[in-house]
Each structure stands twice: as structure tokens, then as C-alpha cells.
C-alpha positions in Angstrom: 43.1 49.8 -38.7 46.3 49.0 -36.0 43.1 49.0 -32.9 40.6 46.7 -34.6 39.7 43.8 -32.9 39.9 41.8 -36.6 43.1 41.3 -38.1 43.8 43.0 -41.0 46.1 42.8 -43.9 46.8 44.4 -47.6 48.7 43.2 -50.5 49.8 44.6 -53.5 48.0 43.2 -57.0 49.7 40.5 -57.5 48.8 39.3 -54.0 51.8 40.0 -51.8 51.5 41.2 -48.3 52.8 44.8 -47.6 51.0 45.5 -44.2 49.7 43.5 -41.3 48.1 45.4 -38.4 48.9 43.5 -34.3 45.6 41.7 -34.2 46.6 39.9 -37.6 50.3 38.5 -35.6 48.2 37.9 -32.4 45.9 35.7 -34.5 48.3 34.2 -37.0 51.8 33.9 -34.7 53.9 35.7 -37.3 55.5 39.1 -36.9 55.1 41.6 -39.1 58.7 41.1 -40.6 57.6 37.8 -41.1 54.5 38.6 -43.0 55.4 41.3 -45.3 56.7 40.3 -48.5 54.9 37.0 -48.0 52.3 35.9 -50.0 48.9 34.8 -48.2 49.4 31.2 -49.0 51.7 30.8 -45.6 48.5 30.6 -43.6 47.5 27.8 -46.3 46.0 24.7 -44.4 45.5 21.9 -47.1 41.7 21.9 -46.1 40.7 23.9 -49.0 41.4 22.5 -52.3 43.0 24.5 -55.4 39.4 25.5 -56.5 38.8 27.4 -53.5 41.4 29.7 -54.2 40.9 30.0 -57.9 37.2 31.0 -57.0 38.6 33.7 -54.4 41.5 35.1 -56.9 38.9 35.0 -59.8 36.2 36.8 -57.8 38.6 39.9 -56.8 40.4 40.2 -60.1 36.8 41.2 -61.4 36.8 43.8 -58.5 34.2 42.6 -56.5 34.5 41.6 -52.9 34.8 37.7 -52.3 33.4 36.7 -48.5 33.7 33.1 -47.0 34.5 30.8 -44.4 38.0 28.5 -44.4 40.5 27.0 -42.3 44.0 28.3 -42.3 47.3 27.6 -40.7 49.0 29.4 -37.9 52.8 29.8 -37.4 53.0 27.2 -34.9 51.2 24.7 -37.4 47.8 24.4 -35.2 44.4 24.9 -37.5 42.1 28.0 -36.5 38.8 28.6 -38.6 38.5 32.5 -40.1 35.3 34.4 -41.9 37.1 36.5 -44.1 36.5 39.3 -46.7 38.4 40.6 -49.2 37.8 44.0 -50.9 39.8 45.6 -53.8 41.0 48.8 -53.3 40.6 51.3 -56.3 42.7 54.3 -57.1 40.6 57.1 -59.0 41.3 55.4 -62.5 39.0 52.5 -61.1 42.3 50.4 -61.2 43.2 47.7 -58.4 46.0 49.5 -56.1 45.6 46.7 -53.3 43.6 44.2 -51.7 42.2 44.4 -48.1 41.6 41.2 -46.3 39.6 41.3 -42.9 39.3 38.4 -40.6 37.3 37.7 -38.0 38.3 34.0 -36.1 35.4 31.9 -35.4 37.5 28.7 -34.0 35.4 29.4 -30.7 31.6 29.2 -33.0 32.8 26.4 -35.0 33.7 24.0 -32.2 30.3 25.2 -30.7 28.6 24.3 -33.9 30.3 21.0 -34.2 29.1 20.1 -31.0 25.5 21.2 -31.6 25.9 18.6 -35.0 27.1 16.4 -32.8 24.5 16.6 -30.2 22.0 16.5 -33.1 22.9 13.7 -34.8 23.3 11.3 -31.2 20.3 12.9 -31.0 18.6 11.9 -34.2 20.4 8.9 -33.8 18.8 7.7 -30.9 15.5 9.1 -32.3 15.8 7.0 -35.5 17.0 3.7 -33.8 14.4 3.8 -31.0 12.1 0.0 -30.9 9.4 2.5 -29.0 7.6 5.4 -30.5 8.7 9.0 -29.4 6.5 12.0 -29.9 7.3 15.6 -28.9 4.9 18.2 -27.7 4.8 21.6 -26.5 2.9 23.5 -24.1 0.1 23.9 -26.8 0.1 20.1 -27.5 1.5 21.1 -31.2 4.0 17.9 -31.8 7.7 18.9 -32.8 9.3 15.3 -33.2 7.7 12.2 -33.8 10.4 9.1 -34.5 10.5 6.5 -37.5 8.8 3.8 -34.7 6.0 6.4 -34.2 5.3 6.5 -37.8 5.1 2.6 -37.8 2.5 2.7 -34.7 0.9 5.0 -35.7 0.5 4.8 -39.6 1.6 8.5 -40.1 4.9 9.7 -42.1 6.8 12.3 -39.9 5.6 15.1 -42.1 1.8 14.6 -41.9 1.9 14.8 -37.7 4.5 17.9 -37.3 3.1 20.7 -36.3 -0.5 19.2 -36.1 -2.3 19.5 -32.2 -1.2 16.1 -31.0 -4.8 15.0 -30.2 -4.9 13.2 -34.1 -3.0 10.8 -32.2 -5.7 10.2 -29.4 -9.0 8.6 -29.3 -12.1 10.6 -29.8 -13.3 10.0 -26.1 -10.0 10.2 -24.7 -9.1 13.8 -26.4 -11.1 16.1 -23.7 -9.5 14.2 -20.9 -6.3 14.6 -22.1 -6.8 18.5 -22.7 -8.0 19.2 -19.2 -4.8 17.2 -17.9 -2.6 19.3 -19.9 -4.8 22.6 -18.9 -4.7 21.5 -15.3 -0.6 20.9 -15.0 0.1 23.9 -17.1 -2.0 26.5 -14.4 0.2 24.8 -11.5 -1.7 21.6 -10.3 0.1 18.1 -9.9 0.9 15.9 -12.8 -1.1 12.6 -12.9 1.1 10.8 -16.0 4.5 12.2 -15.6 7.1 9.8 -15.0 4.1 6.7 -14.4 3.7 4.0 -17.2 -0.1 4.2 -18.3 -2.0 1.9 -20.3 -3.7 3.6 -22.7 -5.4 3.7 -26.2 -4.0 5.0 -29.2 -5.4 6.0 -32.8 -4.3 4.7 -35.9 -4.2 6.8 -39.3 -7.0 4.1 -40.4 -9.2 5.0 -38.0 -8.8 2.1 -35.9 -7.7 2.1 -31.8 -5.2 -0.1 -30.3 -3.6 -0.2 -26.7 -0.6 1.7 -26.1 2.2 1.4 -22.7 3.0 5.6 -22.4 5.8 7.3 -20.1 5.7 10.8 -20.1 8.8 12.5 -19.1 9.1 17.2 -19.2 12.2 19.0 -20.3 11.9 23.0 -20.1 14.2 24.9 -21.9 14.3 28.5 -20.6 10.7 29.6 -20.5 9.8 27.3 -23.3 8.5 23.1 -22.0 8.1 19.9 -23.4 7.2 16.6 -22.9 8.7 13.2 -24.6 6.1 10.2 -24.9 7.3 7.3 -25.0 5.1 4.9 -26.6 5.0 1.1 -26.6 2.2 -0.9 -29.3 0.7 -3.6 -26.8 -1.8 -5.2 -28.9 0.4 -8.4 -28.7 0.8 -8.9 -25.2 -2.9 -8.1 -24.4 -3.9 -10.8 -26.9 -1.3 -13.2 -25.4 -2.3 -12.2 -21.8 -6.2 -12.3 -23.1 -5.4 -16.0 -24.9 -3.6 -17.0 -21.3 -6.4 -15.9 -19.8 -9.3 -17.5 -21.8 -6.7 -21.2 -21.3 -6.6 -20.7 -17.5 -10.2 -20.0 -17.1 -10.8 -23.5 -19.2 -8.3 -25.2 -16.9 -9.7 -23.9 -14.1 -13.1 -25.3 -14.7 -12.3 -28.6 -15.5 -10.0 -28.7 -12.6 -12.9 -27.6 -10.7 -15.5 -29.5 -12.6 -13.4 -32.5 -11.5 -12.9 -31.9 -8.2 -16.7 -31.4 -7.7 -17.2 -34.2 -9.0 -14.8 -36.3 -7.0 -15.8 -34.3 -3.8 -19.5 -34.9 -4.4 -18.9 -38.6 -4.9 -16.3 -38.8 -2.1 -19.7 -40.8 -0.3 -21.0 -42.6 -2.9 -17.3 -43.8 -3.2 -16.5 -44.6 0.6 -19.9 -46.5 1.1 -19.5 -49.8 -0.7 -16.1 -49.9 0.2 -16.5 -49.9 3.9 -20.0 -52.6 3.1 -17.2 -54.5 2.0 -14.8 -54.0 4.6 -17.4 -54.9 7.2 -19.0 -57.5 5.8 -15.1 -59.0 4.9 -14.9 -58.2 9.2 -17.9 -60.1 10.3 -17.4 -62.9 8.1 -13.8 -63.6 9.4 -15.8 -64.0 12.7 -17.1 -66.8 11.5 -16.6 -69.9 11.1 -14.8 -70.9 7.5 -12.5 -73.3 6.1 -9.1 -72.3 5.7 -9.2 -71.7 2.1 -12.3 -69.8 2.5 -10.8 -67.6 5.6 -7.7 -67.0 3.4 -9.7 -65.9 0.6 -12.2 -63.4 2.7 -8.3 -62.0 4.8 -7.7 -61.2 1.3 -10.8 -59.1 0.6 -10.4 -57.7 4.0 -6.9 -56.9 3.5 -7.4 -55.6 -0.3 -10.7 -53.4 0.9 -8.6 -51.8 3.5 -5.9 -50.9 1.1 -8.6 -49.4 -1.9 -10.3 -47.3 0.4 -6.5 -45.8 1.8 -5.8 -44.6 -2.3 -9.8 -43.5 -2.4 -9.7 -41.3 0.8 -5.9 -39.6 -0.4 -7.6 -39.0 -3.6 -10.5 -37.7 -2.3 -9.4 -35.5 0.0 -6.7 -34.0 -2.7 -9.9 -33.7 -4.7 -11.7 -32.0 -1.7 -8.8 -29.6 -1.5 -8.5 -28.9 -5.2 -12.5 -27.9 -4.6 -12.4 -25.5 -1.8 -14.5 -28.1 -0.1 -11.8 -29.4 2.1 -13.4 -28.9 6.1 -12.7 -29.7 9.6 -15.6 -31.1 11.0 -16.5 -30.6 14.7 -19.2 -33.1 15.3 -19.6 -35.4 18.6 -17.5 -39.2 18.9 -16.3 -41.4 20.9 -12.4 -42.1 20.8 -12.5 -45.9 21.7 -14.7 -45.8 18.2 -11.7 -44.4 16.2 -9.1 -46.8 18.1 -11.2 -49.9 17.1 -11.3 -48.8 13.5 -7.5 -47.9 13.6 -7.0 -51.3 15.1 -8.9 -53.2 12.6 -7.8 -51.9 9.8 -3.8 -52.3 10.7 -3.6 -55.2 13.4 -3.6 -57.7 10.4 -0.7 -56.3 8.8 1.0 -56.0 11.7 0.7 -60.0 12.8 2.0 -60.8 9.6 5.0 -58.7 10.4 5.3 -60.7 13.7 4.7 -57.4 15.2 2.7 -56.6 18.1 0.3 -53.6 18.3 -0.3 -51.9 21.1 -2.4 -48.5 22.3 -1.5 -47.2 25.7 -4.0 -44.4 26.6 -3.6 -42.1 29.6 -6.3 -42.2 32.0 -7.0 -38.5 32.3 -7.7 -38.7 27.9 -11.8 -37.9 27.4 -13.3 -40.6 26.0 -16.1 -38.6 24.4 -15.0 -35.6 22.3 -16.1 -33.2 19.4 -13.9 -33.1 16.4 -13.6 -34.4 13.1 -12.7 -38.2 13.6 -12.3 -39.1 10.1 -9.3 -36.5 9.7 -8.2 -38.0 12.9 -7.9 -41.6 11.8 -7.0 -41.1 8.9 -3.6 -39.2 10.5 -3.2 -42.4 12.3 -3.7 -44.5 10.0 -1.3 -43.1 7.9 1.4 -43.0 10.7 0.9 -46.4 12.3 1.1 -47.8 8.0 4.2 -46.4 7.7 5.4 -47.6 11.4 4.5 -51.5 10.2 6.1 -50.6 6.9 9.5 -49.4 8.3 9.5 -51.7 11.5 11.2 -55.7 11.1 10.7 -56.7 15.0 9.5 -55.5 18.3 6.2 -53.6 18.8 4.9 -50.7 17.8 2.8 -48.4 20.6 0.0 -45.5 20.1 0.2 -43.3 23.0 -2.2 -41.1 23.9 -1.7 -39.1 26.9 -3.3 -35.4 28.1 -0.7 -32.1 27.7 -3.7 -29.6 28.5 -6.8 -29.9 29.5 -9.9 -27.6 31.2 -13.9 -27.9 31.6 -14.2 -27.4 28.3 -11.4 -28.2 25.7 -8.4 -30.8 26.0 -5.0 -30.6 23.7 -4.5 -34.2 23.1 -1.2 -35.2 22.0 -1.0 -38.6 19.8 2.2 -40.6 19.2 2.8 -43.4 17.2 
């Protein structure tokens, strides 16, 4: 009894210490002076209530050995938690001579255990509060956790899926695919899911299949390995993204229904309005009255403006279409400079302004290019130059930067 690795104590009938051996002052702080004589209830802790004890005193008083778990009280006042027994100790009459108490301190398992609860419950915690599904398998596929957002997915109670192959959760066609994956990581080949988001297709306790986001992530515990799905319910978003869809595809074929249409007509548009402009041209070459010369400038002048808006919206149009092209077709340059000049001398007398095009020598008058575009760059810039300008002049310059047998870079500036 003094070389036990428990501590040890006996007391008389009536409950008084009247030995101790060293593991029991080792473990409790007090000497054996101090303990002898003393009744048990010095090691008393307050965390076992009067019932506890009347359960222990009860149980030995009928001679039968009492064995439990409690929290007691060293000398120094700190808390240590004991597994005790108590066994009463007979003479040959059968009558109680002593009591023998043997303890065994578990402080050391208790804190472990209390962290293990601890663990557990964050654990279960995070388990329970989860917005996305979690489902645990093994190796085998048999599922060991599945969370309270699972069971909503899913349409299972917890109960009904542990233990089950996890495959009830899988889509008929999917199930053999998903078995050679497992079978093909677990032999040693490269994972195709782990740690990748997948869109895939879940199956519903009714019977019905729905699309699913899935991460996959592997935990191995000694030889033992499982894997955490997370699962994510996307029938929403693929209805929103199908619906966004559907609307963009209907936008996009009026947008292009309109610009066809626009595009197509960008002719039919342009040709009375240059009739117009020409005929308003020759006639002012006429002879008219005043009145009737300021009403045809106005037609000229109104013409000129119209078919500015049509060709912007047009060509927007044309862009909007995919039909928006540089042509590369034969002209003559003086040809674009006479239109230019027609359409913006007018403006420019009224200004007071005077309108001048100074062309380089060296500049090709036949080329190949697109001389719509090209006027209508001009155009554009020699509009806003009468717009912005009070007095003076305003001069197109066109002068040579590169030119060979073949091709010229021609720079214009207004």
C-alpha cells in the first residue's frame, strides 16, 4: 500500500482518517499528521452537492463498495478531479472494521475530455449553422455526417442518409462515374474534384434532380480518410442566369433586327436626300428671284444638315450591325474636295469666313479608298472649325508624309 502509484487512505467507521500512504500527500498536499484524525470532508470541493455524499455514506454503510467520479479540494485550495472507490473492510464477524478509499487522479483525462466536448460542439456548431450542405464520407463512400442544410437540400433527415453508400445522393447516370473516381484516387491516381468547385447534379428524396456547386476537400486520420462535400443548391441562380439569358438574346435581336434594318436602308435613306441636295445645287445656279433663291439656300442648307444626322445614325447603326466596312474602291480626290466645299462654303460665308484648301502638289489626285468615310471625317472637322471660328479663314491642308509606286500616307489638316 505505501508504493502504489494511487493514493490510498482508511478510516475508522464512523469515517475518520487513521492512515494515508505518500502517494495520497503527494496528490492531496497534506502530510500525514495533517490527515489523520481528519475526516475526508477536508478534500470537500463544493462541486458535489449534499446528495452525493449521502449516496456514497448510504452505499458503504450497507457494505457494498460505492465507485464514482468527483472533484475535490487540495491543500493549497486548487481543484483536481479523482475516480475513487471505497470498499468496506470486514473483520470475521462480517462487521465494518474500516473503510478503504483508493484514488486514482484523472485531472490530466478530464481536461482532455473537455477539450474533445469542446472541439465537438464548435464542431457541431459549425456543422449545424452552416448556409451550405456538408456531407461526410469515407473511403467506402458510407456517409458519417450530413448537416441540418444537407437535410434541407436534399429532403433527407440526418438519420435516413448515415451510414447509407453516399450514392442515394447522386443521380442515377452520374453514380458509376463517381464510383470509378473514387476507385481511381483510392489505388493512387490524381484527384480530378479535390479542392475544384464543380457544377454538378444532385438527387432529391422525391426523386427529382437539381444543380448543385460541390468542393471537395480530404482529411486522413491515421490510416483511416475522408472527404467533406460542400454543397451549394443553385437552382436559383441558373434560373436567374437562364432568365438573363433568354432577356439578352431578345435584346440582342431587336438591337440587331434594328440595325439591319437601318443598315439595309442606309441607301434608300441617302438617295433622296442627296436628289434633293443636288437638285437644291443646280437650281441656285439659276437664275431666281431673291425670295425664291432664299427659299431654295434654305432647302440646300436644311438638306445638307438632314443628311449629316442620317449618315451619324447610320453608320452607328452600321456599327451596331457588324456591317460597318472600309471600302477600298477607286476616286478621284478633287471629287471629295468639291463635295466638302459645297456642302460647307455656305455656312462659312455667312460666318464672313473664308474657306480655303491648299493641296500639296506631290498629293495623287486619283486614289483607292473609301471616300465616303473620308468626307465624312472632313466634313465633320471643317463643321466644327466654322462652328468654333468668329473671323479669319479656315484652311484644309493636304500635303504628302510618305509616299512610294504604290501606296501614299496622306496627312489631312483642317
Amino acid at each position: 500500500m505505501e508504493s502504489v502509484a494511487n493514493a490510498v487512505f482508511l478510516t475508522s467507521p464512523e469515517g475518520v482518517i487513521e492512515w494515508v500512504n505518500p502517494a495520497f500527500t503527494s496528490l492531496t498536499g497534506y502530510t500525514i499528521d495533517e490527515a489523520v484524525g481528519k475526516k475526508p470532508s477536508i478534500l470537500k470541493s463544493g462541486v458535489q452537492d449534499t446528495d452525493f455524499y449521502k449516496d456514497m455514506w448510504q452505499t458503504i454503510q450497507k457494505k457494498e463498495n460505492w465507485h464514482g467520479e468527483l472533484v475535490n479540494k487540495k491543500k493549497d485550495g486548487s481543484l483536481y478531479s479523482e475516480e475513487m472507490t471505497i470498499t468496506p473492510v470486514l473483520d470475521e464477524k462480517g462487521e465494518i472494521i474500516n473503510f478503504a478509499a483508493i484514488k486514482q487522479d484523472i485531472t490530466a483525462r478530464k481536461e482532455a475530455e473537455q477539450r474533445i466536448r469542446s472541439s465537438e460542439e464548435r464542431f457541431r456548431s459549425i456543422i449545424n449553422t452552416a448556409v451550405d450542405g456538408i456531407v461526410v464520407i469515407d473511403s467506402d463512400a458510407t456517409v458519417l455526417e450530413f448537416s441540418p442544410a444537407a437535410e434541407k437540400i436534399f429532403g433527407y433527415t440526418r438519420d435516413e442518409v448515415l451510414g447509407k453508400n453516399v450514392n442515394m445522393l447522386i443521380p442515377d447516370e452520374f453514380r458509376k462515374r463517381h464510383d470509378a473516381a473514387m476507385g481511381s484516387y483510392l489505388a493512387g491516381n490524381k484527384a480530378k474534384i479535390l479542392g475544384k468547385q464543380l457544377e454538378l447534379s444532385g438527387l432529391h428524396k422525391n426523386g427529382h434532380t437539381f444543380p448543385i456547386d460541390l468542393s471537395v476537400a480530404e482529411a486522413r486520420i491515421g490510416e483511416d480518410r475522408m472527404f467533406t462535400g460542400i454543397i451549394r443548391n443553385i437552382t436559383d441562380r441558373k434560373e436567374a442566369e437562364a432568365a438573363l439569358a433568354e432577356a439578352k438574346e431578345a435584346a440582342d435581336a431587336a438591337n440587331q433586327a434594328k440595325g439591319d434594318f437601318l443598315a439595309n436602308m442606309s441607301h434608300e435613306i441617302r438617295t433622296p436626300m442627296n436628289a434633293i441636295i443636288g437638285m437644291s445645287h443646280l437650281c441656285l445656279g439659276t437664275e431666281l428671284k431673291p425670295q425664291q433663291k432664299d427659299y431654295v439656300e434654305k432647302v440646300h442648307r436644311s438638306a445638307n444638315a438632314l443628311l449629316g444626322i442620317i449618315n451619324d445614325i447610320l453608320d452607328f447603326s452600321k456599327i451596331e450591325a457588324g456591317k460597318m466596312t472600309i471600302e477600298s474602291i477607286p476616286f478621284k480626290l478633287d471629287d471629295v474636295l468639291d463635295n466638302l466645299s459645297n456642302q460647307t462654303a455656305i455656312k462659312a460665308q455667312e460666318k464672313g469666313l473664308e474657306l480655303l484648301f491648299d493641296v500639296a502638289p506631290d498629293v495623287p489626285r486619283y486614289m483607292k479608298g473609301d471616300p465616303l468615310r473620308l468626307g465624312q471625317v472632313l466634313l465633320n472637322l471643317v463643321g466644327n472649325a466654322i462652328k468654333f471660328t468668329t473671323d479669319g479663314e479656315i484652311a484644309v491642308r493636304i500635303q504628302v508624309e510618305q509616299l512610294t509606286d504604290v501606296d501614299a500616307r496622306v496627312v489631312f489638316t483642317v
